[in-house]
N, C-alpha and C positions, 0 to 999 in steps of 0.2 A: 368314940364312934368307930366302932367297926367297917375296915373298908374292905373293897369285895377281894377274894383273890384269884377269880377265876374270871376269864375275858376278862384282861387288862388292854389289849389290845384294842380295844373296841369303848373303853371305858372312858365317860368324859373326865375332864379335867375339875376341879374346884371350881374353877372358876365359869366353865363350862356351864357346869352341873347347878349353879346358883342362878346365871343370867334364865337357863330354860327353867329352874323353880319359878321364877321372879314372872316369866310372860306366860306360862302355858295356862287358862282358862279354868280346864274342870282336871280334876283326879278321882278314881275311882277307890272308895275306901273297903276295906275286907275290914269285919269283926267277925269275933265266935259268938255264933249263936247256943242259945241254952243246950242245946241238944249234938256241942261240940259240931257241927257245920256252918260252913264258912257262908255269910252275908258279907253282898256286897255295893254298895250302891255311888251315885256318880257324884260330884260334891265342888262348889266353890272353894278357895284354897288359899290364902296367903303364905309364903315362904320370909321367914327374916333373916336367913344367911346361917341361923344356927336350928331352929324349928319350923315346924310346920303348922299351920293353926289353921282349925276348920271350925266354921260356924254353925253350926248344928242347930236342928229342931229338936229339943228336950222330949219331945211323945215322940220321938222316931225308935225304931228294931236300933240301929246304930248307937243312939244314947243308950238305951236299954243294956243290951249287950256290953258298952264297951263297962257300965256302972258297974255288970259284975265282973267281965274279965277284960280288962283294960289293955290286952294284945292287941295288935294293929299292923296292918298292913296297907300300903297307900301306894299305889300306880300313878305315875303322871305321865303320860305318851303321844307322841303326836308319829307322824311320816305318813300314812292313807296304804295304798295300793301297794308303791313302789319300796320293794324291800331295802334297797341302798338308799334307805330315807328313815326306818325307822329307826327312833330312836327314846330314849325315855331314862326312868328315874324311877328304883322303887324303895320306899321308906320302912322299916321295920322297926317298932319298937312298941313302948306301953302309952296310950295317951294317957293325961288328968283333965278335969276340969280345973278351969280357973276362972278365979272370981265369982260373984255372984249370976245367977241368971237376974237381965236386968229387965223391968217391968215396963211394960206398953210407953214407949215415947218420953222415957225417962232421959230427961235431957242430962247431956257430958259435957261438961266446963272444956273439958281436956282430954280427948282421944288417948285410947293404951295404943300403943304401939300397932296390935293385931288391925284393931279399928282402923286407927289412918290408912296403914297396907289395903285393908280393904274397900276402904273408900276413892282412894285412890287407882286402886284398879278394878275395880267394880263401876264406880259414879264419877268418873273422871275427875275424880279430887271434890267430889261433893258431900254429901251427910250420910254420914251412918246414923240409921236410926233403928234403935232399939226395938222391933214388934211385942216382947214380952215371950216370945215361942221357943227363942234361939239362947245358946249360949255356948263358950268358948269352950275347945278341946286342944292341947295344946302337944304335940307329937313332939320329944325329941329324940333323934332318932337311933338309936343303938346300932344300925346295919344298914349302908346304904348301896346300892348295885346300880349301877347307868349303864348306859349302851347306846351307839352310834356306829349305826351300820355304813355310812359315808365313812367311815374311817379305815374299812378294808379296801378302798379304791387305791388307799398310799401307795 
């Protein structure tokens, strides 16, 4: 993985950079669209220390797109208003599917990995359950950039 080299200064740490993957809620995904223009839309998100994995709707522009050109872009961001607050994470690389898409309420002996993460912080350690709609895209990520703007107060 490619690490940023520009605003180092400003840049989180590994370990940083994982705890904010691990709490931050939604991220926002960029694919290409057919007509080379960038879509981008707002998205659930597990982080496992080395990928990123989003849950997708299979009839979404995002599945669509990423099926033919598998480039990706992925914002995670929080801080509001106050500029000595923003900070964030952006993920660059190709995603794949993996696994099957699994069918309506198809019950799991045994959680993958993405699952548990997601049940976990989604359903406070509750059930992942399958709708039939969704399935796994799994980002790892070629190029990553952070930024923390509390870090210029040093």
């Amino acid at each position: 993985m490619e690490e940023q080299r520009r605003g180092r200064a400003i840049a989180m740490t590994a370990d940083e950079r994982d705890g904010f993957l691990r709490t931050q809620p939604v991220c926002r995904v960029a694919t290409v669209g057919p007509d080379g223009r960038p879509h981008t839309s707002a998205l659930w998100f597990v982080w496992d220390g080395s990928a990123l994995w989003l849950n997708s709707l299979t009839r979404s522009r995002r599945w669509t797109d990423q099926e033919r050109d598998p480039r990706i872009s992925v914002i995670v961001d929080d801080g509001g208003t106050d500029f000595m607050r923003l900070r964030g994470v952006e993920l660059l690389g190709s995603v794949e599917i993996v696994g099957e898409v699994p069918r309506k309420g198809e019950p799991s002996d045994v959680l993958s990995v993405p699952e548990r993460l997601f049940a976990d912080k989604y359903a406070g350690g509750g059930e992942f359950r399958h709708d039939g709609r969704h399935g796994w895209l799994r980002l790892l990520p070629e190029k990553v950039v952070s930024w923390d703007f509390a870090k210029l107060r040093g």
